[in-house]
C-alpha positions, -999 to +999 in steps of 0.1 A: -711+024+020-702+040+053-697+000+070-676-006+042-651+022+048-646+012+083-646-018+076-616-014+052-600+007+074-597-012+103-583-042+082-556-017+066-549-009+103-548-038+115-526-055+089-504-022+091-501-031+130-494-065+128-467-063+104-451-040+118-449-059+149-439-083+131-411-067+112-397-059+152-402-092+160-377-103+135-357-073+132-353-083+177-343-119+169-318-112+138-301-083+161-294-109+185-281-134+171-255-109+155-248-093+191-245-129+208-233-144+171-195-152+191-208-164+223-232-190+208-202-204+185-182-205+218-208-226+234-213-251+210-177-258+206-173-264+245-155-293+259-167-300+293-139-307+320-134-345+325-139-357+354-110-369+369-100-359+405-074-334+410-069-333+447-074-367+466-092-350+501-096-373+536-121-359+564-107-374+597-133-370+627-124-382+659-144-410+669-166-406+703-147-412+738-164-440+755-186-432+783-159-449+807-135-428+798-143-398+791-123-368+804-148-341+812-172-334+843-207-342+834-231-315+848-269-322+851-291-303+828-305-281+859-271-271+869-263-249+844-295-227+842-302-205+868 
């Protein structure tokens, strides 16, 4: 008689437990999609930006001076450390 009372009560607690969990569970999800309800709309209607190119940029880099002609003083790598 005793087993069966503890028995039952740990499946009433149990079941009272996980429903109520679950009733959070749901209660969670359904509160967010009302709080977020405009910004999920907003999303699916998005139209990405096409990709066409606005501004047209060009890099120029000078191109390396040949050796023959370069301007500057070469100094030998023991030169410059003391």
């Amino acid at each position: 008689m005793a087993r069966w009372k503890v028995t039952t009560m740990f499946t009433f607690v149990a079941a009272t437990l996980f429903f109520g969990a679950f009733l959070m569970a749901m209660g969670t999800i359904a509160w967010m999609f009302l709080l977020y309800h405009d910004k999920m709309i907003a999303a699916l209607q998005f139209e990405p930006i096409p990709h066409i190119p606005v501004y047209q940029i060009r890099i120029r880099r000078p191109r390396a001076v040949d050796a023959g002609r370069a301007a500057a003083v070469r100094v030998p790598n023991g030169a410059v450390t003391a």
